[in-house]
N, C-alpha and C positions, 0 to 999 in steps of 0.2 A: 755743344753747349759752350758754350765763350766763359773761360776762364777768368778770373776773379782773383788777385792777391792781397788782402786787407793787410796793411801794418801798421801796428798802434799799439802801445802796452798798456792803454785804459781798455778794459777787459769788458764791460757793460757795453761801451763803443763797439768794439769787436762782432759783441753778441747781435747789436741793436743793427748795426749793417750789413751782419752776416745774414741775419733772418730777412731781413727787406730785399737785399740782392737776391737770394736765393727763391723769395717769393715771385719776384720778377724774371726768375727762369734763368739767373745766372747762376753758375759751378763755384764755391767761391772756398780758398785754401788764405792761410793767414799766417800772420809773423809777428811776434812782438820787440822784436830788436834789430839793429840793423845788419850784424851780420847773419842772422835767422834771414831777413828778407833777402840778401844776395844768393844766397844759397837757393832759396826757394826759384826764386829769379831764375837761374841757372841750371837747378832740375828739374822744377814743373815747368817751367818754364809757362808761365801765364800770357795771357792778351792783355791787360793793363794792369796796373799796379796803381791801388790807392795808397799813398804812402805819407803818414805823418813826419811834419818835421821832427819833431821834438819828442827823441826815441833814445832808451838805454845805450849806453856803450859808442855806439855810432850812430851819427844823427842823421836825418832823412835827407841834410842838402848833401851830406858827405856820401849817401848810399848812392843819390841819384847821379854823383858827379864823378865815383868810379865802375858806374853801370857804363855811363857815355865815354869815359876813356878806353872802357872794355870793346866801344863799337857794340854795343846792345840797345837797341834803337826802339822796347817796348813801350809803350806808350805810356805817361807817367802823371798821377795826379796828386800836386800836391796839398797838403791838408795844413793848415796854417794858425795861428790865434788870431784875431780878428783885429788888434793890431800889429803884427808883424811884418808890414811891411816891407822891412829891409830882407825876411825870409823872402816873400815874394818874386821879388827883383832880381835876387840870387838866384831864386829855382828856376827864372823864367830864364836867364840869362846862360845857364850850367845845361839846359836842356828838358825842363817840365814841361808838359804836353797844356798843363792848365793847374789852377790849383783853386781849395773851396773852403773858404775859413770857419772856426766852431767861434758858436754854435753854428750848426748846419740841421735840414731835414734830410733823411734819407730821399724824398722826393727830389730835393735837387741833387743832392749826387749821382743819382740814378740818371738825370738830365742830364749832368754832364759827362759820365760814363758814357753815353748814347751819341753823346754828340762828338768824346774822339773816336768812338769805332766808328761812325759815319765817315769820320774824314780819311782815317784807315783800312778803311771797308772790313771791319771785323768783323766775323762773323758765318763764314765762308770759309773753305778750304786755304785758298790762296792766300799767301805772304805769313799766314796766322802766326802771330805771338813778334811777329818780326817787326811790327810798327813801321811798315813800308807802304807806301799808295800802293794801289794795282794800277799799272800804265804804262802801254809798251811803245810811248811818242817820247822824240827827243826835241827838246825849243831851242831851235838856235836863231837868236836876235844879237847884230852887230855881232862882238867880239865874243857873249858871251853862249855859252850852250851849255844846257839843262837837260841831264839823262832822269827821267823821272822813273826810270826803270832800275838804274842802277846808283840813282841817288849820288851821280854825281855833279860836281860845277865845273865847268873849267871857264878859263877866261884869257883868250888869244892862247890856246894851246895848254897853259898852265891850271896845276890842279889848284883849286880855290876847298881848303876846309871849313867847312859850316855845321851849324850844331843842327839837330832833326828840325826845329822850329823854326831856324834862319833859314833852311834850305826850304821849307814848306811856306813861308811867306816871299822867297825868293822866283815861286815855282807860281804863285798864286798871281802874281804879280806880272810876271813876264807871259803868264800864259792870257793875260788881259793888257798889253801895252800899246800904249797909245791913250788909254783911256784912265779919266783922272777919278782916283777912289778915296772915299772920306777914311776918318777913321773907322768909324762903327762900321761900316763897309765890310773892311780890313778884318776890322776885329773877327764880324761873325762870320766872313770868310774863313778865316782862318783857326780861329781858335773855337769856332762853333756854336758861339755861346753872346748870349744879348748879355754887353757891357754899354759901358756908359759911367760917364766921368770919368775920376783919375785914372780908370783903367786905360783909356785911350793911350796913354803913356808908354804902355807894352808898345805899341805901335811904332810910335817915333824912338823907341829904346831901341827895337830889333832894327829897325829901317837905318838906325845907326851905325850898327855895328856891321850890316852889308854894306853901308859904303867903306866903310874901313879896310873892307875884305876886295871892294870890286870897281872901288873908283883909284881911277888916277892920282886924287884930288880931294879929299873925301868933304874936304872945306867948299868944293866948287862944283859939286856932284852933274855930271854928263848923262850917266843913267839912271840913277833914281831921283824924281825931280821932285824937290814941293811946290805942288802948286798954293803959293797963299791964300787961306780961307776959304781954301778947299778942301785940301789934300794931298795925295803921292801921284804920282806917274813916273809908269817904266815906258823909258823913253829912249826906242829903238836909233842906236848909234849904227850908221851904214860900217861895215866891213873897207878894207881897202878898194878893192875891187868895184865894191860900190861908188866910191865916190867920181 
């Protein structure tokens, strides 16, 4: 049964998602503060963690973004007010797997619960609770190569650090090169979930901050290309050898 971490210190919240998850056949344990959910994090160690920003003592972007310095890569949803944008931005960019702002129905969170253990293959013995794809292929295109087994980048030899989301849109990306993908593409590639409008913005945020990480040039990009009025292309640069 695929484990469940709810944190939120609105108590009726708690109740009203525990009983809808648990109706849909998920195990579900719960936290109402931020160090409450690290700990839990730590020893039940859950499959994904629904997690509110806007939490006693330690706040949800501060949990999520000493989870990821810890290298704890479980998959992370964050819970937002429905204008907080600037939470958003931050969660997406610190390491949230997705995030679903209140009010919300339990039906959609339960959708997008479904849609990161799809992309995590939760659910199954293999990688559980680790927020790791299952895949025992490595992509080497030009200079760079993609261990999607050990989740790593290098780029001409050197390690390249990336957060779980920039490596999963890195991985998405190269593993379709040559070919030129929209945003919404992108989006429900990667993040699972039918977006549309300002959301598209994740897109060109994250495809940023890889060039920052993998271009020479990040102003003049070689491997992630825009195509105008279209979209991205991972656009295989030859090897020396190659040329």
């Amino acid at each position: 049964m695929t484990k469940i971490l709810v944190v939120d210190d609105e108590l009726s919240l708690v109740t009203l998602l525990s009983y809808n998850l648990e109706k849909n056949g998920f195990e579900v344990i719960t936290a109402t503060d931020g160090n409450q959910a690290i700990e839990r994090v730590v020893v039940d160690k859950p499959d994904l963690v629904l997690l509110d920003v806007m939490l006693p003592g330690k706040s949800g972007t501060d949990v999520l973004r000493e989870l990821r310095q810890e290298k704890n890569n479980v998959p992370i949803i964050l819970v937002t007010a429905v204008d907080d944008e600037v939470d958003k931005i931050l969660g997406l960019e610190i390491g949230a797997d997705d995030y679903v702002t209140k009010p919300f129905s339990p039906r959609e969170v339960i959708a997008r619960l479904r849609a990161v253990m799809r992309r995590y293959e939760i659910g199954g013995d293999a990688n559980r609770a680790s927020g790791q794809a299952t895949s025992d292929r490595i992509l080497t295109i030009g200079r760079i190569t993609i261990d999607l087994d050990k989740l790593v980048v290098q780029k001409a030899g050197e390690l390249v650090k990336l957060t779980p989301k920039e490596f999963e849109l890195l991985a998405y990306m190269a593993d379709r090169a040559g070919r030129v993908l929209d945003r919404e593409t992108i989006l429900h590639g990667v993040w699972g979930f039918e977006y549309s409008g300002p959301d598209t913005r994740m897109v060109d945020m994250h495809l940023s901050h890889l060039r920052d990480k993998l271009e020479d040039n990040p102003k003049d990009p070689q491997i992630l290309k825009t195509v105008r009025g279209f979209g991205y292309r991972f656009e295989k640069i030859p090897t020396p050898n190659e040329v």
